[in-house]
C-alpha positions as CSV (number, residue, x, y, z in Angstrom):
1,X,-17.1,57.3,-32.9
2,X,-15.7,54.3,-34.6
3,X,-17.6,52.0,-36.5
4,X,-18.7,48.4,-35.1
5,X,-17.7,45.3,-37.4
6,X,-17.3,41.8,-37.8
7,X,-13.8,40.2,-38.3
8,X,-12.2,36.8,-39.0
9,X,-9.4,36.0,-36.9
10,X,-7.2,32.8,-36.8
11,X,-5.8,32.1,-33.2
12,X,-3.3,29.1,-32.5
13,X,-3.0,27.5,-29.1
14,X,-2.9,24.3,-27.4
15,X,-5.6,22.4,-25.4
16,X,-5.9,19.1,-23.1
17,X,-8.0,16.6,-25.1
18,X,-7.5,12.8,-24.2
19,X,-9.1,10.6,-27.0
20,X,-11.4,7.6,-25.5
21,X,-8.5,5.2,-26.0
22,X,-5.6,7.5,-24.1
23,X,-8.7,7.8,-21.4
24,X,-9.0,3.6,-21.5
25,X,-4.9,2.9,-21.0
26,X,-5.0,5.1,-17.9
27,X,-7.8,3.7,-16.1
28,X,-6.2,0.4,-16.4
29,X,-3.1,1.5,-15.1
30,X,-4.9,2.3,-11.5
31,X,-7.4,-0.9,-11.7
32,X,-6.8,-3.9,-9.5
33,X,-6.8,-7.0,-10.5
34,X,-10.2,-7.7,-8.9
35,X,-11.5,-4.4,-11.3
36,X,-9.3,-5.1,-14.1
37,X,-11.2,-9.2,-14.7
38,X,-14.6,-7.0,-14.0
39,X,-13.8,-4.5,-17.1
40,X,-12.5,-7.5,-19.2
41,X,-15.7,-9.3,-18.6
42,X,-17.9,-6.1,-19.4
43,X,-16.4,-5.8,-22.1
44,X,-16.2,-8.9,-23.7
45,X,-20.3,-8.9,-23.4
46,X,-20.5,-5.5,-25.6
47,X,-18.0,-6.6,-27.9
48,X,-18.1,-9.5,-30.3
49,X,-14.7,-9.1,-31.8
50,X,-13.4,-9.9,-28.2
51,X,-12.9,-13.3,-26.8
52,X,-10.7,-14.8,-23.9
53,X,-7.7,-16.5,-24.7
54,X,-8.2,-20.0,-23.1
55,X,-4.4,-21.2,-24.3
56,X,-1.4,-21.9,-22.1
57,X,0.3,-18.3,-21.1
58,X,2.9,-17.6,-23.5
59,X,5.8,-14.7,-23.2
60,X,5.1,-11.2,-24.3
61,X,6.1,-10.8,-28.1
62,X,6.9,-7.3,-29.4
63,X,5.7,-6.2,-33.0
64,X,5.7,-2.9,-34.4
65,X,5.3,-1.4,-37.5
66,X,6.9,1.6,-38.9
67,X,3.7,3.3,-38.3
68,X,3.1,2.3,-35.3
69,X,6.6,3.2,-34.0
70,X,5.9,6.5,-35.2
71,X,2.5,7.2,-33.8
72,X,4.3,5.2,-30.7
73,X,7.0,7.9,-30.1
74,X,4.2,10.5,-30.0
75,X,2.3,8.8,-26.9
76,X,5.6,7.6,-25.1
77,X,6.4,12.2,-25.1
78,X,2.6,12.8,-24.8
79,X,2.7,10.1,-21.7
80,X,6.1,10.7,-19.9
81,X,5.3,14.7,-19.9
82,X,2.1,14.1,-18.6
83,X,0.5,16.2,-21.4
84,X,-2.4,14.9,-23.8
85,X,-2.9,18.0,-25.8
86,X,-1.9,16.1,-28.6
87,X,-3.5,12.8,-27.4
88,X,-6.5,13.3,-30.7
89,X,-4.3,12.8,-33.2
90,X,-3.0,9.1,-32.1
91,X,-4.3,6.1,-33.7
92,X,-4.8,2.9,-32.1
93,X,-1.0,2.0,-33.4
94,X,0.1,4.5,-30.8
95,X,-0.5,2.2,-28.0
96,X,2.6,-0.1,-29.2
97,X,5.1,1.8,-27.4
98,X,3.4,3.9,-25.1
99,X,5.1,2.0,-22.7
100,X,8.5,0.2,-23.3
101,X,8.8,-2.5,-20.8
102,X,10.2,-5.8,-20.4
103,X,9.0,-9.2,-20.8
104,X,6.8,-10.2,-18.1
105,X,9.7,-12.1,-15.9
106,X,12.3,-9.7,-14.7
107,X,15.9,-10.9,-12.9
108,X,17.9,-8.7,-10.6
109,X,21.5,-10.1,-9.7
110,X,21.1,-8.3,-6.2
111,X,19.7,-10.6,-3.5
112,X,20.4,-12.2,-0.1
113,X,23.8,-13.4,-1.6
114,X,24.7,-9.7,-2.9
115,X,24.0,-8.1,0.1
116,X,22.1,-4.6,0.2
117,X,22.0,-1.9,-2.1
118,X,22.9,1.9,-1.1
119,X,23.2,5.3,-2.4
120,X,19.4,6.4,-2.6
121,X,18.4,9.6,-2.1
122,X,14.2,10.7,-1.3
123,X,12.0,12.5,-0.3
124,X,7.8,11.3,1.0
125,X,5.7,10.1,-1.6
126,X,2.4,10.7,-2.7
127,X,-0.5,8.3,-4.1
128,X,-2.9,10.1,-6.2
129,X,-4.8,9.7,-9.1
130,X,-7.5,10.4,-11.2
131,X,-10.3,8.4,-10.1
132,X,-13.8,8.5,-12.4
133,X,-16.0,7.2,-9.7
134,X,-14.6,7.8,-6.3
135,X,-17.8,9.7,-4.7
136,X,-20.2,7.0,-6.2
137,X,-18.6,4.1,-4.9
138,X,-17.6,5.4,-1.6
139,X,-21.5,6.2,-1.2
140,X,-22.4,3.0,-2.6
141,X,-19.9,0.6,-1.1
142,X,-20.6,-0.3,2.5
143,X,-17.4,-0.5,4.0
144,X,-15.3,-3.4,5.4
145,X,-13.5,-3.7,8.8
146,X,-10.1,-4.0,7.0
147,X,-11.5,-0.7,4.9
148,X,-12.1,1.1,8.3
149,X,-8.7,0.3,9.9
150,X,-7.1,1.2,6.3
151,X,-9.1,4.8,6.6
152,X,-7.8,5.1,10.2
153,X,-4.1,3.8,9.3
154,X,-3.9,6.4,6.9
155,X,-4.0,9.5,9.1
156,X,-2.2,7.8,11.8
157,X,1.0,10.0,12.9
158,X,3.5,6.7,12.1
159,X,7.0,6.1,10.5
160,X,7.1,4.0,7.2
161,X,8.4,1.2,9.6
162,X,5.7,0.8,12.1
163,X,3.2,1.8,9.1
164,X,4.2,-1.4,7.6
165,X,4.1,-3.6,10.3
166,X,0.4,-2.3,11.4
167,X,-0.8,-3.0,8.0
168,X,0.8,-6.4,8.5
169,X,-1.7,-6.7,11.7
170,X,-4.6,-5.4,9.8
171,X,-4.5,-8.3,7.3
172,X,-4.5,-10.9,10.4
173,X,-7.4,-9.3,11.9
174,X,-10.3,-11.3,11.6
175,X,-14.1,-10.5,10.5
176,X,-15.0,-10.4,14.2
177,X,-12.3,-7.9,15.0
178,X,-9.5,-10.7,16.6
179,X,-6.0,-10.7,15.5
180,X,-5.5,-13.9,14.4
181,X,-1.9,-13.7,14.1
182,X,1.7,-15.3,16.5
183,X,3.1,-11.8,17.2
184,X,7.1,-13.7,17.4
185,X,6.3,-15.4,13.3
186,X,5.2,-11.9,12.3
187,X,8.5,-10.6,14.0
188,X,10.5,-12.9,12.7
189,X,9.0,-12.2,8.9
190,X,9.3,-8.8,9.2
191,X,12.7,-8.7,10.3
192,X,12.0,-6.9,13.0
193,X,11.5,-7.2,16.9
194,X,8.8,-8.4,19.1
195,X,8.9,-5.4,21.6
196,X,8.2,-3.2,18.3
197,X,5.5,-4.9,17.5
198,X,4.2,-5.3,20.2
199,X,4.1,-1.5,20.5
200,X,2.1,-1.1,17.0
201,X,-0.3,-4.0,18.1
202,X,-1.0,-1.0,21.2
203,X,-1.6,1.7,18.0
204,X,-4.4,-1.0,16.3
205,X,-6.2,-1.7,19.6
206,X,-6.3,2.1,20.4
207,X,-8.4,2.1,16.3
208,X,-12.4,1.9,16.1
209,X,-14.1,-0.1,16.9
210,X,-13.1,-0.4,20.6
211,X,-11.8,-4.2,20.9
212,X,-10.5,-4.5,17.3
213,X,-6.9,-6.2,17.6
214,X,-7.9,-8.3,20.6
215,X,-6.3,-11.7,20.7
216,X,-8.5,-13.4,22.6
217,X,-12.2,-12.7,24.4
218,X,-10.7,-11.2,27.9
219,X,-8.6,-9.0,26.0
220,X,-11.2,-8.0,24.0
221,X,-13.2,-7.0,27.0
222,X,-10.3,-5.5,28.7
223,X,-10.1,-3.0,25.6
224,X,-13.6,-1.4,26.3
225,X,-13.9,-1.6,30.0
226,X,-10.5,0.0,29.4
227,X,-12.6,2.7,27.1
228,X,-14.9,3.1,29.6
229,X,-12.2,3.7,32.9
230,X,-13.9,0.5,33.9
231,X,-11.2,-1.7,34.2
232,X,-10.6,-2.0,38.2
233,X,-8.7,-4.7,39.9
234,X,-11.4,-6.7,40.7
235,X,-12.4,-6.4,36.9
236,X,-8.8,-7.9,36.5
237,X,-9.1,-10.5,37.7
238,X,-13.0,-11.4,37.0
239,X,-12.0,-11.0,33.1
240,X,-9.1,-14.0,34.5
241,X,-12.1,-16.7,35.2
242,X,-14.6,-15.9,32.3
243,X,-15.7,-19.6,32.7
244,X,-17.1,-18.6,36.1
245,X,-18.6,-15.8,34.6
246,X,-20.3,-18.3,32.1
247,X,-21.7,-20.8,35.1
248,X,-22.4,-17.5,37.2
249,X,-20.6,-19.2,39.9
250,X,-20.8,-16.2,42.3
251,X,-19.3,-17.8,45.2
252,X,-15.6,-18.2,44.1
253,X,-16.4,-14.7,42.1
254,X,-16.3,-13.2,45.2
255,X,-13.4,-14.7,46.8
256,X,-11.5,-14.0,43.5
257,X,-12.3,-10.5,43.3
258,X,-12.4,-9.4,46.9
259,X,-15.8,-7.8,46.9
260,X,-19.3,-8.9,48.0
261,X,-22.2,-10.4,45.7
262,X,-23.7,-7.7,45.0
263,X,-20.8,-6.1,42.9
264,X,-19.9,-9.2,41.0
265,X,-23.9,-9.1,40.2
266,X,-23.3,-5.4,38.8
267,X,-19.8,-6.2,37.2
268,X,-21.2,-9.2,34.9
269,X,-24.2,-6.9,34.0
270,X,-21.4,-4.6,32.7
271,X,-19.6,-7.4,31.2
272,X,-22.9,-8.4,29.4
273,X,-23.2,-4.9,27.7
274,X,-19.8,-5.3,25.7
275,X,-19.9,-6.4,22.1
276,X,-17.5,-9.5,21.9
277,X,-17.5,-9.5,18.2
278,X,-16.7,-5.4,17.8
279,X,-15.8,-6.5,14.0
280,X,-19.1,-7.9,13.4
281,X,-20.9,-4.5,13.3
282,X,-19.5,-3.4,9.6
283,X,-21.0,-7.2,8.4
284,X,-19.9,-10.2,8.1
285,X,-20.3,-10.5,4.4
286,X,-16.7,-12.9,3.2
287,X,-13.7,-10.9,2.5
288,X,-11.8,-11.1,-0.7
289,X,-8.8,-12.8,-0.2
290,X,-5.9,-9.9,-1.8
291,X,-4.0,-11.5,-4.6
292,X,-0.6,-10.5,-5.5
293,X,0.3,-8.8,-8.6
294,X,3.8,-9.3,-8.5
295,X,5.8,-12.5,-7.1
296,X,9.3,-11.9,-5.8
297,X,11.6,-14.6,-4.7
298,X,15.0,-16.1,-4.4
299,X,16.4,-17.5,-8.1
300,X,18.5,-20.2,-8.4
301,X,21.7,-17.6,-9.0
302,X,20.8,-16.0,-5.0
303,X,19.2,-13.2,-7.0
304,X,15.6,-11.7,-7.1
305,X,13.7,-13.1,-9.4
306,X,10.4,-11.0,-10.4
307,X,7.5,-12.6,-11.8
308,X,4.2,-11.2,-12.8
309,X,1.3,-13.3,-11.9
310,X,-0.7,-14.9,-14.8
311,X,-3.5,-15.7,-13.0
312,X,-4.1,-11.9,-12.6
313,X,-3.6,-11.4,-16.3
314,X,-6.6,-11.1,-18.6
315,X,-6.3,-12.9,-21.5
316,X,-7.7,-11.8,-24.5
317,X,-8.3,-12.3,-28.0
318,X,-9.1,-10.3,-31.3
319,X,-11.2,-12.5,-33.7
320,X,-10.1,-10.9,-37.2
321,X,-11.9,-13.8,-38.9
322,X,-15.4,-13.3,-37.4
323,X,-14.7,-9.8,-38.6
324,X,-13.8,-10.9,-41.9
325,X,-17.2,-12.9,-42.0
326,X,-19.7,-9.9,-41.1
327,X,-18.2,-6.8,-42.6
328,X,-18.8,-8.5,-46.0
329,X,-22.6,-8.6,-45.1
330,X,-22.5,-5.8,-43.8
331,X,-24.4,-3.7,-45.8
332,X,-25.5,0.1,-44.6
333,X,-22.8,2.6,-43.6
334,X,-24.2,2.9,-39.5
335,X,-23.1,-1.2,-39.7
336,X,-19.6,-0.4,-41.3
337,X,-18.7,1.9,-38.3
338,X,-20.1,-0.1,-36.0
339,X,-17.8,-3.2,-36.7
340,X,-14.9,-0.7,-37.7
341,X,-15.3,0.8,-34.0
342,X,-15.5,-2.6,-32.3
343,X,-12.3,-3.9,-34.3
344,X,-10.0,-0.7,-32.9
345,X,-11.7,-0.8,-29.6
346,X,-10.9,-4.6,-29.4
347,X,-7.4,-3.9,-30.9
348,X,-6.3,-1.2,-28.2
349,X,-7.5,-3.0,-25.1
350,X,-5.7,-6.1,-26.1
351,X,-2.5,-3.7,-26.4
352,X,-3.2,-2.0,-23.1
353,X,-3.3,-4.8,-21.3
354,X,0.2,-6.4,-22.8
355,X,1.3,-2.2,-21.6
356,X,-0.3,-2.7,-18.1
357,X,1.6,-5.8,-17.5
358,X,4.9,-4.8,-18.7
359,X,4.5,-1.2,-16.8
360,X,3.7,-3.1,-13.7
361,X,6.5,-5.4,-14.1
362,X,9.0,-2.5,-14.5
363,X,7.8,-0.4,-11.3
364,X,7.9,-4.0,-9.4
365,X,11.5,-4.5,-10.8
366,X,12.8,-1.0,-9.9
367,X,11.1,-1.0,-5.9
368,X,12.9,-4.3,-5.7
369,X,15.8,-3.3,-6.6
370,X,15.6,0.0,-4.2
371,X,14.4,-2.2,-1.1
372,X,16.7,-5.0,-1.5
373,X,17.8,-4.3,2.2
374,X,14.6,-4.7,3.8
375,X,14.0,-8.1,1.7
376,X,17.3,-9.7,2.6
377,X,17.4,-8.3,6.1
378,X,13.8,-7.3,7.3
379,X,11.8,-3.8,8.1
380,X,14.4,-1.9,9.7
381,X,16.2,-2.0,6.0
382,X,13.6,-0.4,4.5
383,X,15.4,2.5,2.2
384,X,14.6,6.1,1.1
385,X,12.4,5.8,-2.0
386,X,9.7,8.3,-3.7
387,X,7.9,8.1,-7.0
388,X,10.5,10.2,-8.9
389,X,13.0,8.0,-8.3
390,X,11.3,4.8,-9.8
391,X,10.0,7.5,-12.6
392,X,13.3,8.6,-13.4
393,X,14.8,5.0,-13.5
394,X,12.3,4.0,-15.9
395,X,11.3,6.9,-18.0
396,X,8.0,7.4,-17.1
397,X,6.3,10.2,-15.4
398,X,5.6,10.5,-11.8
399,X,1.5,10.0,-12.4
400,X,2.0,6.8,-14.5
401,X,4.3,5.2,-11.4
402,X,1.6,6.7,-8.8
403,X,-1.3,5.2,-10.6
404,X,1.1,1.7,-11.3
405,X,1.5,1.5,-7.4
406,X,-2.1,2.7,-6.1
407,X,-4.0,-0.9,-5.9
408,X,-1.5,-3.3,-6.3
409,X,0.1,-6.2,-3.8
410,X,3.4,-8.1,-4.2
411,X,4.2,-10.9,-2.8
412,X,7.3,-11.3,-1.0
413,X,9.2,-13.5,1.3
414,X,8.6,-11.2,4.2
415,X,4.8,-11.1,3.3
416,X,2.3,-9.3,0.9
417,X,2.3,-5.7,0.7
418,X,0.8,-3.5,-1.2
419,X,3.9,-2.0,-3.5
420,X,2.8,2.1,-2.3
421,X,4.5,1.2,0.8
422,X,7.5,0.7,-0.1
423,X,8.4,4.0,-0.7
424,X,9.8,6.2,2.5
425,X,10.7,9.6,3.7
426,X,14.5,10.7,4.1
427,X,16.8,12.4,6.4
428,X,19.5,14.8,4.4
429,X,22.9,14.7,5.2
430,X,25.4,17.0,5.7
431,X,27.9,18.3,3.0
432,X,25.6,16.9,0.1
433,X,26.4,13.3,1.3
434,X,24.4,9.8,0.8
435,X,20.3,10.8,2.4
436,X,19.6,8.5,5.4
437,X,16.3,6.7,5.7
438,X,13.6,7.7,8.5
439,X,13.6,4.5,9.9
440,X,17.7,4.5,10.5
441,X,17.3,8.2,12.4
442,X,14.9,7.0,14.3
443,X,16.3,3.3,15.7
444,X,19.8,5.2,16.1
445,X,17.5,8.0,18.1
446,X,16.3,4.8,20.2
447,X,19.9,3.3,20.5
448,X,21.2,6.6,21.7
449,X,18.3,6.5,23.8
450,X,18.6,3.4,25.3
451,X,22.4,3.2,26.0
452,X,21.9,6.7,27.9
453,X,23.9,6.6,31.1
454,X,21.7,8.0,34.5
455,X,23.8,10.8,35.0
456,X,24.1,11.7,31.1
457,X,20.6,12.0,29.6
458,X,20.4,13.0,26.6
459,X,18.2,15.9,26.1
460,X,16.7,16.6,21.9
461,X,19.9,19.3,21.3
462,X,22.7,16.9,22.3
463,X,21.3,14.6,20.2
464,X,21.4,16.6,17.0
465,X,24.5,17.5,17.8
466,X,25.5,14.2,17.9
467,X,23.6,13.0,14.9
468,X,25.0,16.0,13.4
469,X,28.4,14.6,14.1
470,X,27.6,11.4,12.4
471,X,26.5,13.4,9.2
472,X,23.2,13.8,9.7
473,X,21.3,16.6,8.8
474,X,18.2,16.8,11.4
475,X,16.4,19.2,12.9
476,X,15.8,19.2,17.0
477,X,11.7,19.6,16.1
478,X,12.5,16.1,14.1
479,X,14.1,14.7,16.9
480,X,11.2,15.5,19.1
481,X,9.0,14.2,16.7
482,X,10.7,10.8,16.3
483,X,11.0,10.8,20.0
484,X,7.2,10.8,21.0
485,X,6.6,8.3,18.1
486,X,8.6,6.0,19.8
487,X,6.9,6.9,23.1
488,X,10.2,7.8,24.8
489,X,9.7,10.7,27.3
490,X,11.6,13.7,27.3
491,X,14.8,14.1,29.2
492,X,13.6,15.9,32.2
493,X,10.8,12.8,32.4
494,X,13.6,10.0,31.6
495,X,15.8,11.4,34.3
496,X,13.2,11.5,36.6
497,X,12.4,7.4,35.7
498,X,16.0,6.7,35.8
499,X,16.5,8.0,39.4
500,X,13.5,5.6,40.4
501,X,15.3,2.6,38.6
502,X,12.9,2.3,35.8
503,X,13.8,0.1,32.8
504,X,14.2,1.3,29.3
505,X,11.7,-1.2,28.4
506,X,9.2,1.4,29.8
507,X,10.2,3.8,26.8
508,X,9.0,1.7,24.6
């Protein structure tokens, strides 16, 4: 039997461990601009080394040290791999080029004058990140109107394209539920047509609460009696006179709806059970105005110019000569530390937030330069784009571009938009040729749709073969799909329309 012992044996391997400051440059990465001015100010209470900055903004100025380009080179290959095993051994010096970026202005030659860029090849992004708190302030939050449309935007079966254009509506809904927005100037901004959307307005008023996207109070109404298989001709055209309806002027009532007292008695008691302010139930507590990030606009050379905005920017300072004051009185060693760990603390967030901006300046620069199309020529231009793509432009790994995009807007001259939605899904082509975005498929799908002779309908094979012919690699189950999100019917339906003399404005 052998003998039971102790032994001393020496293993090497590798492990995940983030130091506290690695931990503090990520979480500012994914902070808004709202959360980022909350942290600032929380910690500029708990330390005293820390103060704001109240001088005129000034541009970005790059110092390193040989040490610190050293202990830089170690984050930048701990950070782009996404691997921290190594994160304990960094100093705060480590921070300097954890991220090289540019200066907080950016300048692309490509704009309105240059026409739009091509030759990008995707695949669908994703958005996640590591988020400390998520259960805790979903539970404690109580959740806004334009939250509740978001939730129910984000499971909605739409393109990129339409996706875009219904968060448009959702920022000009109301507090009470109303859109509050011309549906032509939208158009027009978006670059896109009024039939189309038109037909997204149709996906927000079908969201909860029943009403939401109304532009006015009949319409409102319409929506829930609508919900409720209430909305009969007579309702038609009672919702027509709601000033009636106000005076309870039952007389012309009944002449306008064609039935007796008694009914129009019934059909205002119905009327009177609707909520005309369906926003109104999730509170009516002041919404936060979004604030852009980014700015992008025309320079004086026709090209993009990218901006960052100061306004969003904390400012802050390390005072090295309060420092200097107490750690000479300083006396026992619990004291020392104390002001040591303050003065790195103070050091590192200062140089995370110089990273943060430059990162986000970088990602802006590089969507901007990818969706070029869709600024100069509107929402149908919007091109193929995923995280890797912007991550391989930039040298940075995918995570640090997901967590750059998740919570931050910028402001363009086709509106504000938050920059996670300007990335797209893509259609291969054939013979390893240049990918073609969603968006194109699907309004050539329409176009060959639409320009469909009555005797030659196109069913979902013919056109894959015909896309096919054009060089597009597409499946018929995509085809189908596309289809019914455009709420075209199938062939055997069109042809049956078509023989009735039905307008292709009833695809739509």
């Amino acid at each position: 039997m052998a003998g039971v012992g102790q032994r001393l044996e020496i293993r090497q391997g590798q492990s995940l461990v983030m130091t506290p400051q690695l931990q503090q440059a990520i979480k500012l990465l994914q902070l808004s601009n709202v959360e980022l001015a909350e942290y600032c100010e929380a910690e500029l209470e708990k330390n005293p080394l820390l103060e704001r900055d109240d001088r005129d903004a000034a541009p970005v100025a790059e110092h390193e040290t040989p040490d610190a380009a050293a202990a830089g080179e170690r984050a930048d290959e701990a950070l782009n791999r996404d691997d921290f095993s190594r994160a304990s051994d960094m100093d705060e010096a480590a921070h300097d080029n954890m991220y090289d970026g540019d200066l907080p202005t950016s300048r692309l030659a490509e704009g309105p004058a240059a026409g739009s860029l091509t030759d990008w090849t995707t695949v669908k992004s994703g958005n996640a990140y590591e988020g400390e708190d998520g259960l805790e302030s979903t539970v404690a939050a109580q959740a806004s109107l334009k939250d509740h449309l978001e939730s129910q935007l984000s499971i909605a079966a739409l393109l990129p394209e339409d996706r875009m254009i219904l968060m448009a509506l959702i920022d000009a809904v109301d507090e009470a539920g109303y859109l509050r927005a011309d549906l032509l100037d939208l158009a027009n901004r978006l670059g896109t047509e009024l039939e189309d959307v038109q037909a997204v307005l149709g996906v927000l008023q079908g969201f909860d609460p029943v009403g939401v996207g109304a532009r006015d109070l009949a319409e409102c109404l319409a929506l829930q009696l609508k919900a409720r298989d209430r909305f009969d001709p007579a309702m038609v055209a009672l919702l027509t006179r709601l000033d009636l309806v106000a005076r309870r002027d039952i007389g012309q009532l009944t002449a306008l709806c064609g039935v007796d007292a008694e009914d129009i008695a019934d059909m205002i008691a119905e009327i009177r059970q609707l909520n005309p302010k369906p926003g109104l139930v999730f509170g009516s507590e002041p919404v936060t105005p979004v604030v852009p990030d980014v700015f992008v606009r025309v320079g004086p050379d026709g090209g993009w110019l990218i901006e960052l905005n100061s306004d969003t920017l904390p400012r802050l300072l390390v005072n090295n000569q309060y420092y200097g004051i107490i750690s000479r009185t300083a006396r026992d060693k619990d004291s020392k530390n104390y002001l040591a760990d303050c003065l790195n603390n103070a050091n590192w967030l200062v140089k995370s937030l110089d990273q943060r901006a430059r990162t986000i300046l970088k990602v802006a620069t590089e969507i901007v330069r990818h969706q070029d199309g869709f600024l100069t020529h509107g929402v149908r231009h919007l091109r193929p784009l995923n995280l890797r793509i912007i991550a391989d432009a930039i040298s940075m790994h995918e995570s640090t571009v997901s967590r750059v995009t998740s919570n931050k807007y910028i402001a363009t001259p086709r509106g504000l938009f938050e920059l996670k939605y300007f990335f797209t899904a893509s259609i291969q082509s054939v013979n390893g040729a240049e990918s073609h975005s969603a968006e194109a498929v699907r309004d050539r799908i329409r176009e060959m749709i639409e320009n469909e002779e009555p005797r030659e309908i196109l069913s979902d094979d013919r056109i894959v073969a015909l896309l096919t012919a054009d060089g597009v690699n597409i499946a018929r189950r995509t085809v189908a799909k596309y289809r019914e999100a455009l709420r075209i019917p199938s062939s055997v339906e069109r042809r049956r329309l078509k023989a009735g003399e039905t307008p292709h404005a009833a695809f739509r």
